[in-house]
Every structure is written in C-alpha cells, then in structure tokens.
C-alpha positions as a Markdown table, in Angstrom:
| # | Residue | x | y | z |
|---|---|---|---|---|
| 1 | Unk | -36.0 | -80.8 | -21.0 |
| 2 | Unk | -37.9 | -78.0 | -20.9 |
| 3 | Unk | -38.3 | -75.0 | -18.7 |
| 4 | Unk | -40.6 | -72.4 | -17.2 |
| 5 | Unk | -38.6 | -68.7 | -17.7 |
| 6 | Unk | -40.6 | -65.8 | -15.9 |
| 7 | Unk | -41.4 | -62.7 | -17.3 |
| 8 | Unk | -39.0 | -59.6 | -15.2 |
| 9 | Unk | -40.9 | -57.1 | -15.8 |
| 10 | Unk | -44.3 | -57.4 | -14.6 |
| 11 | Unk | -43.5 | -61.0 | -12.7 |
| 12 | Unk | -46.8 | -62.5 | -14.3 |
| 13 | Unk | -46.0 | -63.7 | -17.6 |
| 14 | Unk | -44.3 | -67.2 | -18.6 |
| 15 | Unk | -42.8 | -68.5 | -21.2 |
| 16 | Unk | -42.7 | -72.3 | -21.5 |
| 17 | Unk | -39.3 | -73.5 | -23.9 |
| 18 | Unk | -36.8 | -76.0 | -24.4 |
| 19 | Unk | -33.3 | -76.0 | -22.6 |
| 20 | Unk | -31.7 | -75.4 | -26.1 |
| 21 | Unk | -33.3 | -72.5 | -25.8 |
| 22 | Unk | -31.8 | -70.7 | -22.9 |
| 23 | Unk | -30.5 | -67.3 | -23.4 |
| 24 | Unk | -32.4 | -66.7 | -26.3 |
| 25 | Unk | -35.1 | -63.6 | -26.3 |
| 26 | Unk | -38.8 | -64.1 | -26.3 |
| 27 | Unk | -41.8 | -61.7 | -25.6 |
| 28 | Unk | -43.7 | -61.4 | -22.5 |
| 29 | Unk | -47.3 | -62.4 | -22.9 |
| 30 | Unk | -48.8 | -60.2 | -20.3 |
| 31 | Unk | -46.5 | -56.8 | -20.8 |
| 32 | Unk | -45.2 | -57.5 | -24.5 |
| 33 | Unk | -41.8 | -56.8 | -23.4 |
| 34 | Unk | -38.8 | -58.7 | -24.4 |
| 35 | Unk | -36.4 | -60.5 | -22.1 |
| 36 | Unk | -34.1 | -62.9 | -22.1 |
| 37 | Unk | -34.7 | -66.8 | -21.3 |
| 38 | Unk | -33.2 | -68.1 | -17.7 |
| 39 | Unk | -34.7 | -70.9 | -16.2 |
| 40 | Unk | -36.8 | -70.2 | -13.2 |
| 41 | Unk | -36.9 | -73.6 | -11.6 |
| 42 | Unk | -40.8 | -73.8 | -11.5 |
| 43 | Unk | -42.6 | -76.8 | -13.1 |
| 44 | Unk | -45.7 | -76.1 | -15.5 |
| 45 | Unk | -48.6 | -77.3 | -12.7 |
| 46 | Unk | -46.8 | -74.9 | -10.6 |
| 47 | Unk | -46.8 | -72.1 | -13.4 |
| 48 | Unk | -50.5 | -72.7 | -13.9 |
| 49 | Unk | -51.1 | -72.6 | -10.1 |
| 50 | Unk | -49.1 | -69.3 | -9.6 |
| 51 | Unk | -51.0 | -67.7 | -12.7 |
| 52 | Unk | -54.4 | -68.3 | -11.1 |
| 53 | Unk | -56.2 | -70.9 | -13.1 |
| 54 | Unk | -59.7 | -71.6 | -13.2 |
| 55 | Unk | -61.7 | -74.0 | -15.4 |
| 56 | Unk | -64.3 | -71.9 | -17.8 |
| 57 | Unk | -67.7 | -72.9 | -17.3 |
| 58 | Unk | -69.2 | -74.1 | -20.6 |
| 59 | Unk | -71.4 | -71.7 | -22.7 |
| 60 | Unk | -74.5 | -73.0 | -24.6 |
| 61 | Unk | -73.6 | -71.9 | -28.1 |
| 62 | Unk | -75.3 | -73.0 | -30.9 |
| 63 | Unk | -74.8 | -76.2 | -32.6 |
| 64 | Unk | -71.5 | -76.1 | -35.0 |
| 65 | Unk | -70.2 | -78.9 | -37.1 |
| 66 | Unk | -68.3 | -81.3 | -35.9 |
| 67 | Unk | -64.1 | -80.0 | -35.7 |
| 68 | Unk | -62.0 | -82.1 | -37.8 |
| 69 | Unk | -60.3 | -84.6 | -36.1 |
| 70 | Unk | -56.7 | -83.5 | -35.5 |
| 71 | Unk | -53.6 | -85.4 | -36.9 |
| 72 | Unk | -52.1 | -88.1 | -34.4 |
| 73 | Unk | -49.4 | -86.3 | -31.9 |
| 74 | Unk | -46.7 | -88.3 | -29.9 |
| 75 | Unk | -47.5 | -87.8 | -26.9 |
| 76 | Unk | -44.3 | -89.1 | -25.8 |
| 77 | Unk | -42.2 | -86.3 | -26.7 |
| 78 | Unk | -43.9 | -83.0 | -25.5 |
| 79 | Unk | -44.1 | -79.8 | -28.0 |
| 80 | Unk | -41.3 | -77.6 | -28.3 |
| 81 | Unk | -43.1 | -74.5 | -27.4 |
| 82 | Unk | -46.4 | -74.7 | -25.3 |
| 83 | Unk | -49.2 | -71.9 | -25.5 |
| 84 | Unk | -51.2 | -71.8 | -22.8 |
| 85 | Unk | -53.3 | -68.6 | -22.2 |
| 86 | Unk | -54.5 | -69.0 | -18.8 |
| 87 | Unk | -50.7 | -69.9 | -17.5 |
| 88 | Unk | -49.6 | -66.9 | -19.6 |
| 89 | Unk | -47.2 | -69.0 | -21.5 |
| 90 | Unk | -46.5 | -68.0 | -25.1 |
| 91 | Unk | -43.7 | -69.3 | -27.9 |
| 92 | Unk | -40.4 | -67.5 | -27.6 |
| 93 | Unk | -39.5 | -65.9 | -30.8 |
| 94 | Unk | -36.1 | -67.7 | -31.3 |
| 95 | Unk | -32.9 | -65.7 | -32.9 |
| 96 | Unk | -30.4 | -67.2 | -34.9 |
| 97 | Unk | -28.4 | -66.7 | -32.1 |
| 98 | Unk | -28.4 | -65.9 | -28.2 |
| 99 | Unk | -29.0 | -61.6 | -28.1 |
| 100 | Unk | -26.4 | -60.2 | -24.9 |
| 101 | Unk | -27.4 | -56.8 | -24.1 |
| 102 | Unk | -25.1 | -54.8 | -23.2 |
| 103 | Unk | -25.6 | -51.3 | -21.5 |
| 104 | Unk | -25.2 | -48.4 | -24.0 |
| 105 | Unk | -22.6 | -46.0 | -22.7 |
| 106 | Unk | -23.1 | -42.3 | -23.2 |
| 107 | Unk | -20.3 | -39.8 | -22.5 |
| 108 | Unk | -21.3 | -36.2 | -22.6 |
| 109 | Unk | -19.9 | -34.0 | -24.7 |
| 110 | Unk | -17.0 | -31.3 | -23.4 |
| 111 | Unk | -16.7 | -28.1 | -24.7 |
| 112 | Unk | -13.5 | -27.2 | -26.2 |
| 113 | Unk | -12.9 | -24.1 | -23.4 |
| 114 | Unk | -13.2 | -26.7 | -20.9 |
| 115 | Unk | -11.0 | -29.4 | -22.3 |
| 116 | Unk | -7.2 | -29.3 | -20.0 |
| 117 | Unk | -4.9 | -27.8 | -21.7 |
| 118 | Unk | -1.6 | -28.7 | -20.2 |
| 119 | Unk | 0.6 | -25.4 | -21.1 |
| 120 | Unk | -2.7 | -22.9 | -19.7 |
| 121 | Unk | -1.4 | -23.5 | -15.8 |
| 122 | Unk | 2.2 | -22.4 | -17.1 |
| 123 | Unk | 0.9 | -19.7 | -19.1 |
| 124 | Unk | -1.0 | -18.1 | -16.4 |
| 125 | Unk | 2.5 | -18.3 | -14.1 |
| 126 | Unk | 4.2 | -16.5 | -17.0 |
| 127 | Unk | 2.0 | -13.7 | -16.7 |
| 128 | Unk | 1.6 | -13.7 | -13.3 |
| 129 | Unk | 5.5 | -13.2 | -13.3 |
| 130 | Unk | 5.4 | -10.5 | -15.6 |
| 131 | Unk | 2.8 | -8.3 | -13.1 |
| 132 | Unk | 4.7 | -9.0 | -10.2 |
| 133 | Unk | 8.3 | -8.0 | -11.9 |
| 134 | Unk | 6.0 | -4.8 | -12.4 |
| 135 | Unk | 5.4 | -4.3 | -8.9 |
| 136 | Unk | 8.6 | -5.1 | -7.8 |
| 137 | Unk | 10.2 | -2.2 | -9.9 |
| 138 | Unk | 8.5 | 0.2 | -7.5 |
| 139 | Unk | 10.6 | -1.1 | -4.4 |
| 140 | Unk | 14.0 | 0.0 | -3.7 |
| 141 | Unk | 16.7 | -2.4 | -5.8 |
| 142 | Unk | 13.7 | -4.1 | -7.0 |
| 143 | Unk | 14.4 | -3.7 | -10.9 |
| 144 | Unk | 17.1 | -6.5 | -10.2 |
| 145 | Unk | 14.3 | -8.6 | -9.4 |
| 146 | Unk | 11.9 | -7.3 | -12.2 |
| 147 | Unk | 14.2 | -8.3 | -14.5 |
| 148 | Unk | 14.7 | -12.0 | -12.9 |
| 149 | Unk | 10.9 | -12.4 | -12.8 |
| 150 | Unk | 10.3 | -11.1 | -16.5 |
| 151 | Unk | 13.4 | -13.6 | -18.0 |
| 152 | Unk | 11.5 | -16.6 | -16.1 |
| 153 | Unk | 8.4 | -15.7 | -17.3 |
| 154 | Unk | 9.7 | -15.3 | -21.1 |
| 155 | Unk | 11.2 | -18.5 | -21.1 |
| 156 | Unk | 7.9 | -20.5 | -19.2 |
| 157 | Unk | 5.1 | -18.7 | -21.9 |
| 158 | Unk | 8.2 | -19.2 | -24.8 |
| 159 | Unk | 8.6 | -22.7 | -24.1 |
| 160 | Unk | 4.4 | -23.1 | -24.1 |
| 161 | Unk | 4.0 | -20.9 | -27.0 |
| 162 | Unk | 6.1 | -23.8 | -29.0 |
| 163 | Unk | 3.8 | -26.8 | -27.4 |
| 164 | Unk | 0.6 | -25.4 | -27.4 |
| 165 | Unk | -2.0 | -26.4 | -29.9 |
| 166 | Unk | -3.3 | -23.0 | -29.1 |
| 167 | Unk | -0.9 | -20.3 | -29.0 |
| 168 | Unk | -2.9 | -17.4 | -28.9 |
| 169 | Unk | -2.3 | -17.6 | -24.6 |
| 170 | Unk | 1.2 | -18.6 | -24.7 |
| 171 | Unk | 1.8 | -15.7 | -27.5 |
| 172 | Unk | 0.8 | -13.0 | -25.3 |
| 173 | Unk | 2.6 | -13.6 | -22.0 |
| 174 | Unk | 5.6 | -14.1 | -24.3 |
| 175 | Unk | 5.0 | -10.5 | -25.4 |
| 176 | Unk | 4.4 | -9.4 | -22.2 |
| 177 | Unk | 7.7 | -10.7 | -20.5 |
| 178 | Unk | 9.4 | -9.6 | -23.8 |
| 179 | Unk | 8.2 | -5.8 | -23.4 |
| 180 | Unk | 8.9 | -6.1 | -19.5 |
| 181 | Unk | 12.2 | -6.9 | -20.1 |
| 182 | Unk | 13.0 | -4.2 | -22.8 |
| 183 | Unk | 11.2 | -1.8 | -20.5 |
| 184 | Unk | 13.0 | -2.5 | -17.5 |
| 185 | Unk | 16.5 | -1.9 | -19.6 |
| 186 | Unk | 15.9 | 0.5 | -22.5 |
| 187 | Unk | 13.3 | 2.7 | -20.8 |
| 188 | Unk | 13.4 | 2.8 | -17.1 |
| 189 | Unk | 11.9 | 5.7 | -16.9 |
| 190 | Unk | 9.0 | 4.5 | -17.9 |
| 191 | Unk | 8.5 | 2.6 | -14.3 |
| 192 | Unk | 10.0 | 5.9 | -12.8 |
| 193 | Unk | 14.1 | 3.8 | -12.5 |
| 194 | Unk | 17.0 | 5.8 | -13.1 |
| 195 | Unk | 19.2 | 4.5 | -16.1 |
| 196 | Unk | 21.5 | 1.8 | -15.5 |
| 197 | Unk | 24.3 | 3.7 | -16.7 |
| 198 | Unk | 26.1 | 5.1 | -14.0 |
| 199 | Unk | 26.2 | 9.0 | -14.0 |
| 200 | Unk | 29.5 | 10.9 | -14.4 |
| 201 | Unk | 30.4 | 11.8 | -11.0 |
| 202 | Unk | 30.0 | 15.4 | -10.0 |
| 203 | Unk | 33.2 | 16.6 | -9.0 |
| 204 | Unk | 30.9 | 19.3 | -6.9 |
| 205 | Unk | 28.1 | 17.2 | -6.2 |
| 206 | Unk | 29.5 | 16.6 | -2.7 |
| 207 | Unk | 30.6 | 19.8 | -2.1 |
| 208 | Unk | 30.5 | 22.7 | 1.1 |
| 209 | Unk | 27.8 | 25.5 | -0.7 |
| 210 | Unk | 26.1 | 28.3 | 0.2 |
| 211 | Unk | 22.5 | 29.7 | 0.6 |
| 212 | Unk | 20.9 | 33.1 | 1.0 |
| 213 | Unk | 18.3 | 34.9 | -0.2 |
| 214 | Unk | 19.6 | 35.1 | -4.0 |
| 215 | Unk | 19.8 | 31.0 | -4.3 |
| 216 | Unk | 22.5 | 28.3 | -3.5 |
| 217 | Unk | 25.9 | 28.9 | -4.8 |
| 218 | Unk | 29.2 | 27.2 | -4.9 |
| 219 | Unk | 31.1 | 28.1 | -1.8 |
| 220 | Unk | 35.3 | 29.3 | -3.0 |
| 221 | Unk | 36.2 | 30.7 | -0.1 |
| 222 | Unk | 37.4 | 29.6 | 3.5 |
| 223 | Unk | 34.7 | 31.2 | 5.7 |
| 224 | Unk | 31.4 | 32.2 | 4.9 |
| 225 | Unk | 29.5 | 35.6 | 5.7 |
| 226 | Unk | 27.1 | 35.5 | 8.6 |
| 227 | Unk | 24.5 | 36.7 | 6.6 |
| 228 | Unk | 24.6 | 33.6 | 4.8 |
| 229 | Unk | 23.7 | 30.1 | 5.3 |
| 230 | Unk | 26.5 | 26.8 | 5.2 |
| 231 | Unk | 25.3 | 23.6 | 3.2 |
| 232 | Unk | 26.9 | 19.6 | 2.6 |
| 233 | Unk | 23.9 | 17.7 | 0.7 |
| 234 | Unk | 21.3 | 17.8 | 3.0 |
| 235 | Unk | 22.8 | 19.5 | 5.8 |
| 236 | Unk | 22.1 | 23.3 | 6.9 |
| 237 | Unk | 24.0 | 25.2 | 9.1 |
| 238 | Unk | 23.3 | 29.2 | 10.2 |
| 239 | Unk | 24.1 | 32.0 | 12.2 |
| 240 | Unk | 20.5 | 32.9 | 13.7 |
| 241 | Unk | 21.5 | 35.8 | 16.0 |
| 242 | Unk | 24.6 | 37.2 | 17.5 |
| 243 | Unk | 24.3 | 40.0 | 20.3 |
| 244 | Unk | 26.7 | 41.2 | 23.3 |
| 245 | Unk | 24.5 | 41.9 | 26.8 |
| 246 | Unk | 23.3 | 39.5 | 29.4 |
| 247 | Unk | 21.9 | 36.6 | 29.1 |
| 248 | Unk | 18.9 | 34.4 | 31.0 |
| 249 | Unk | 20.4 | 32.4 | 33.8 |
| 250 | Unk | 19.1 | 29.3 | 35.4 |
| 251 | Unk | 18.9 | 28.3 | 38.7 |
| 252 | Unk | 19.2 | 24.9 | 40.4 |
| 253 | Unk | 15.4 | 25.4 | 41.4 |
| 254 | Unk | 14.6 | 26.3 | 38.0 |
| 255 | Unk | 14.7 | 30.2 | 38.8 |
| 256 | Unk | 15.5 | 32.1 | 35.9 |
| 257 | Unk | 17.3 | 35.5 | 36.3 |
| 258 | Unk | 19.3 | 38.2 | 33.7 |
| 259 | Unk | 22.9 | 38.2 | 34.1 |
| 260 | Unk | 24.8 | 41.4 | 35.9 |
| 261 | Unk | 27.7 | 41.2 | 33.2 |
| 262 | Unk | 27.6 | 41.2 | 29.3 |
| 263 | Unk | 28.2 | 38.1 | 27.4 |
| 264 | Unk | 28.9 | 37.4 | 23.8 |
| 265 | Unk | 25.7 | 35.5 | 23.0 |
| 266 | Unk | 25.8 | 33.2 | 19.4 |
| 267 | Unk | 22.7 | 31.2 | 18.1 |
| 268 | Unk | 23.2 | 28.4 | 15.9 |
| 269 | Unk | 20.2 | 26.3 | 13.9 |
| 270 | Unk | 21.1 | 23.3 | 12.2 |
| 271 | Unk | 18.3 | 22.2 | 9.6 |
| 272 | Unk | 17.8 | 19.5 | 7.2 |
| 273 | Unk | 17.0 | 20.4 | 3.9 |
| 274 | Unk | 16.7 | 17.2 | 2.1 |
| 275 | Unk | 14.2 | 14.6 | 1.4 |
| 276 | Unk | 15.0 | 11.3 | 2.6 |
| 277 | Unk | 17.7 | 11.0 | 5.1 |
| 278 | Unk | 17.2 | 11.6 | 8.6 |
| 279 | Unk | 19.7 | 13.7 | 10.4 |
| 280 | Unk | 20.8 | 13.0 | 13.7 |
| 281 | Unk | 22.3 | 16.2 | 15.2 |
| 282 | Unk | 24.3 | 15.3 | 18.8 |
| 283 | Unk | 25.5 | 19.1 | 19.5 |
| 284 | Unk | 28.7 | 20.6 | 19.7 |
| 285 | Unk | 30.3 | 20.4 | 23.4 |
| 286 | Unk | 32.0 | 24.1 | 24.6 |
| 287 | Unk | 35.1 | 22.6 | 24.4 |
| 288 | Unk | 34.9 | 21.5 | 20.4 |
| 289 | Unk | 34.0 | 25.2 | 19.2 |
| 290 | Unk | 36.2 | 27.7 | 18.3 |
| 291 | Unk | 35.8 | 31.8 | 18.2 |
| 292 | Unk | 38.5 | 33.8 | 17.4 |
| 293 | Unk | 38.4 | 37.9 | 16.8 |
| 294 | Unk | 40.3 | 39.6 | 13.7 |
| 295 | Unk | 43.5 | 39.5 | 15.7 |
| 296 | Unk | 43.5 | 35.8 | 16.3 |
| 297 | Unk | 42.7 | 36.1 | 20.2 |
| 298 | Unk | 40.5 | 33.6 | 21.2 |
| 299 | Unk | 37.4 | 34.1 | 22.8 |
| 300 | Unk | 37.0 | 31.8 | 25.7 |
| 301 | Unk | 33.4 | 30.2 | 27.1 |
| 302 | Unk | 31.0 | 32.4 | 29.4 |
| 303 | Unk | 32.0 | 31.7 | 33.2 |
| 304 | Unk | 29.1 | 31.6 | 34.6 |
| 305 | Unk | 28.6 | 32.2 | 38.7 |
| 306 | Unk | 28.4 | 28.7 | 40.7 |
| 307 | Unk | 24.6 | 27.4 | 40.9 |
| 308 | Unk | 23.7 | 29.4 | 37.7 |
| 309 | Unk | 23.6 | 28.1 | 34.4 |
| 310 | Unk | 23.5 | 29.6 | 30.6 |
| 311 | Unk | 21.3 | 28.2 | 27.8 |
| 312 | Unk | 24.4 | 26.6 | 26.0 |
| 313 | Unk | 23.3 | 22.9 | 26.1 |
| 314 | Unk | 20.8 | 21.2 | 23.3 |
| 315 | Unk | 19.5 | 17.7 | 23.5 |
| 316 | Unk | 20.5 | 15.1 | 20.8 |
| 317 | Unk | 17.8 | 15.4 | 18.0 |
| 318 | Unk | 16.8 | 13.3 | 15.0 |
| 319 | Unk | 16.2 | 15.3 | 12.0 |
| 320 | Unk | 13.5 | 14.2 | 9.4 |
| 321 | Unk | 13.7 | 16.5 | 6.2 |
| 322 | Unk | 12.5 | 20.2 | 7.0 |
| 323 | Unk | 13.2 | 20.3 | 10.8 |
| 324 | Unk | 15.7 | 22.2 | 12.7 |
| 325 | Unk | 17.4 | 22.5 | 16.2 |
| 326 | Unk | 19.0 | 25.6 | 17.7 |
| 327 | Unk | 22.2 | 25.4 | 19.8 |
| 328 | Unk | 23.1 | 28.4 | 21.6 |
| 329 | Unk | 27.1 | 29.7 | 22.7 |
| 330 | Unk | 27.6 | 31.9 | 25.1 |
| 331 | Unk | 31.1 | 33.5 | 25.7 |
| 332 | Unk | 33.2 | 36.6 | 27.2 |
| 333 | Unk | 32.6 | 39.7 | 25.8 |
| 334 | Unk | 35.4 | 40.6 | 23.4 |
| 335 | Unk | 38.1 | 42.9 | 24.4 |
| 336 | Unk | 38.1 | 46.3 | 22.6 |
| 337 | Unk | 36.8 | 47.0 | 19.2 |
| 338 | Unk | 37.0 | 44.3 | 16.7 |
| 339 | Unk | 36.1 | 44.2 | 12.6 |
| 340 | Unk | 34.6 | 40.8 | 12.7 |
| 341 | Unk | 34.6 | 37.1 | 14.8 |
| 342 | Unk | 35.2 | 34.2 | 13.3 |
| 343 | Unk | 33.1 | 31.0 | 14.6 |
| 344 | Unk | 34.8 | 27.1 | 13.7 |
| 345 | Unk | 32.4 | 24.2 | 14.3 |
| 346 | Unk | 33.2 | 20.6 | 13.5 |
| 347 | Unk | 30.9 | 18.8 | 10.9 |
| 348 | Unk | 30.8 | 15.3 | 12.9 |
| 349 | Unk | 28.1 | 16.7 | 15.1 |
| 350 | Unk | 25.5 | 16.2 | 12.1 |
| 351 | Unk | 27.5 | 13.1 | 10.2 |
| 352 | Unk | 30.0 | 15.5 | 8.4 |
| 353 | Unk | 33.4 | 15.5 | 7.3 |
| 354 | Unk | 33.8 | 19.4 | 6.5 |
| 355 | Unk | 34.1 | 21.8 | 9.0 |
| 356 | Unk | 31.6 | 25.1 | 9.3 |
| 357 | Unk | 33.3 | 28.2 | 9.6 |
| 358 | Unk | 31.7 | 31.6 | 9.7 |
| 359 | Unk | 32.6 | 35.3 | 9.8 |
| 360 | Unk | 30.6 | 37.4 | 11.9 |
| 361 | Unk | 30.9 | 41.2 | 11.0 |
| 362 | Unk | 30.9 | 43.7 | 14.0 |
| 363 | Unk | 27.9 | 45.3 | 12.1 |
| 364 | Unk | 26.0 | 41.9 | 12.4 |
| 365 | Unk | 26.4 | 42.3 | 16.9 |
| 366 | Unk | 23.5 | 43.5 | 18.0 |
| 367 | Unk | 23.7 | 45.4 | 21.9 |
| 368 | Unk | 21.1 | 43.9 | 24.2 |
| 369 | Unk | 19.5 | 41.3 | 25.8 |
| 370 | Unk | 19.9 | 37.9 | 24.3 |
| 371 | Unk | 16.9 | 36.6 | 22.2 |
C-alpha cells in the first residue's frame, strides 16, 4: 500500500513510496535535503490539493510527430514510485538497507593541567602543613607542634609522591617537610629555638650578685656595701639615700610639716632589670625589717607624734622590666657614734627566697633634711 511521507524541512515537498519502503531515506524534491520516510497519513488527491495544483493551460506549439504509443501498463497495480511535479512527489533513492541517524557526539578536549589529579588536594595539605609548622615555631612551645605538623606532612606528600603519575608536586612538599623536620631538630637556631639539649645547670645561675659602677659580680660575702647594688635574676635591690635629721610629716588633713626631732631616714628602690617577667613588689611592713648598729643594738621604728605620719608606707606595684619603686624607713636616731648599720630585708616582698642585707658605713650618713 503505498504512502504519502512529507518533506521536514521545508513542509512542502512529498514523496510518494511503497510501505516496504518505510524508514528508508529519499530526497526532498523542493529543498534537496534528505530525510527519512514515515508515513504522513495523507492520500495522494489530498497531497496534490495541499501542494496547490492547477491545470496548465495548453500552449500552441508547433506540429511534432506523433509520440510513440507507450507499452501497455496494469493499471491494476499502481507504480512503485510516482513522480509527480506539481504534487512535489519524487522517487525515493532506496538503500540496501534502512539509514538510523544517530546524533554525533563531540566531547571537548581537556587540557592536561586541568585533568583531576587525585594526590594534588593532598599535596597542597602537605605543604600547607609544612608553612604552618613554620609559623608555629615562633610561638612559645610551639616547635613541639612544628614538628607534629612537618611528620604529617612528610608522610601525606610521601605517600602521593609513590601514587602520583606526576611526582614533580608530591616530590617537593616531601622535601619540604623533610628539611622542616631536620631544621626543627639539627638546627634550631635557624627558626631562632634554643637546642633541645638541656643546658648544664649553672651552679650560679641562680645566685644573690652584685652591681655597681665597675659591672655585676658574684656576691661571697654575707652583706653587701651600701655603695653597691643587691641582685637575684631579675630582681634589683639598693640603698638610694641614708641621712639622720627630720623628716616630712603628714597630717590627717593632708598638712605637711618638718619634724622637731632627728630621725634615721633609709631609702630603698627596688627595680626590675630583666626582660620578661613582671615583678610584683608588695612592700616590706616596719615590723619585717631589721637595722642593727656595729654593736648589735637594734634600731627600733620612728615614733612618730599621734595625728602625724612619716613617709614609710609604699603601695603594692607591678613591675614590668626597667621600672622601679622606692620604699622609705624611717627610725630613731642611733645612740652614740657608730662604724656602720646594718639593714636585713626579706626577699618574699618581690617573689624571693634570699634575704637582702646591707652595710651602711657611717661615712655613707648624710646630716640633714631627708630627700
């Protein structure tokens, strides 16, 4: 039976075949384009109607011979393939078999840099590991944890160096961690660490010194001349001033007044020569400072007249490194002549163990006013 299959394309052309023929490719006879055969359901009086027909009007043409008489045709069976140029309908050109077409895939090329690589995400955590062991050096205790970071990092970019198809990545970090790691233990000083070797303890590190004008020297003795400063690590301790005369009295409305009688007037600074550490000084309390003459008679606190005060008290002070705080003692003038005074405080007002003694030489007693 055959079948009317319409052009896709341009919607005009026709093709008239036979149902054997379905699926099979022909050319359009209005756009020349090639499609494949599907019945349309339209009959060939409707095919001629939708492609506009018209009867030609007959031309007077000069006489030609007579056309041969075509062979016979049975009528009965119709032609396989019909031709009919004002229906647009033209022979299919038949395949040995039916043609499927089939979309042509195209998958762009990648470039090699771009391709995944599954070890590049663990190389860059390797090396990110090595920087920040780096870093970490710098913070206090932190070479323990440079040394962690580097060993997880050599292992990770070690591990990828093995499975990677390129290993120029992988290599690297490996070397990097590597060096971090023989770094961090064989030269420490190059990230500014001390060596992990303990140092041999200094039987004098922690030691009671002195200080002067002429340096800091090993203290050997029990008290330490006036003239002269007293030192434990950090910790400064010296005799500012020592006179006998009156002193400046306060008032309980703040009135200040110079004592009547002479007092034995001792200034004391307390420093911090270090660094780092941060001093706090509380003050020594009258009753936890000692001052004896060369006889052993102790020298007892200043008594002071009822409402009146001396400059003897200091308020706690924290120390950073390079500031100092004076205390001032006042006591009772020393009974007869004396070769020198000899001044005990305890340590545990600035965080010490060792007590601070001094001698004060007669010769260092200045006659006057306090200052």
């Amino acid at each position: 039976m055959p079948f009317i299959a319409v052009c896709p394309y341009c919607q005009a052309g026709r093709v008239r075949a036979p149902e054997s023929a379905l699926g099979m490719t022909a050319p359009c006879p209005k756009c020349q384009n090639s499609f494949t055969l599907i019945d349309s359901g339209e009959t060939y009086e409707q095919a001629k109607e939708r492609s506009g027909h018209r009867p030609r009007p007959k031309l007077a043409t000069k006489a030609t011979p007579p056309a041969p008489k075509p062979k016979p045709v049975d009528e009965s069976t119709p032609p396989p393939f019909e031709t009919d140029e004002h229906t647009a309908v033209a022979e299919p050109t038949v395949l040995s078999e039916p043609r499927l077409w089939v979309p042509e895939l195209r998958v762009p090329l990648v470039e090699d840099s771009k391709v995944t690589d599954p070890v590049r995400a663990p190389t860059l955590i390797a090396f990110t590991l090595a920087g920040l062991g780096l870093i970490l050096s710098q913070l206090p205790y932190g070479r323990f944890g440079t040394v962690g970071l580097a060993a997880v990092g050599l292992i990770i970019a070690a591990t990828c160096w093995i499975a990677a198809q390129k290993p120029l990545l992988p290599a690297a970090a490996t070397l990097l961690n590597f060096a971090v790691l023989v770094i961090a233990f064989l030269l420490p000083s190059w990230l500014g660490l001390s060596s992990w070797r303990p140092r041999p303890v200094d039987k004098d590190a922690h030691a009671v010194r002195t200080y002067g004008k002429e340096g800091v020297e090993k203290f050997t003795g029990d008290w330490i001349p006036a003239e002269k400063g007293w030192q434990l690590d950090d910790a400064k301790v010296a005799v500012r001033n020592t006179s006998l005369g009156p002193v400046e009295l306060t008032g309980p409305k703040g009135e200040k007044r110079w004592s009547r009688k002479q007092y034995l007037h001792v200034r004391v600074r307390v420093g911090n020569g270090g660094v780092a550490r941060l001093i706090e000084f509380k003050g020594w309390p009258t009753n936890t400072v000692r001052l004896t003459d060369n006889a052993g008679r102790a020298l007892q606190p200043a008594t002071i007249e009822t409402g009146w005060e001396a400059p003897t008290r200091v308020e706690s002070a924290s120390l950073p490194p390079g500031r100092a705080a004076d205390q001032v003692f006042v006591f009772e003038a020393p009974a007869g002549q004396i070769e020198y005074l000899r001044l005990e405080l305890p340590g545990t007002a600035f965080g010490a163990n060792e007590p601070v003694r001094f001698q004060i030489a007669a010769s260092q007693i200045k006659s006057g006013p306090s200052q």
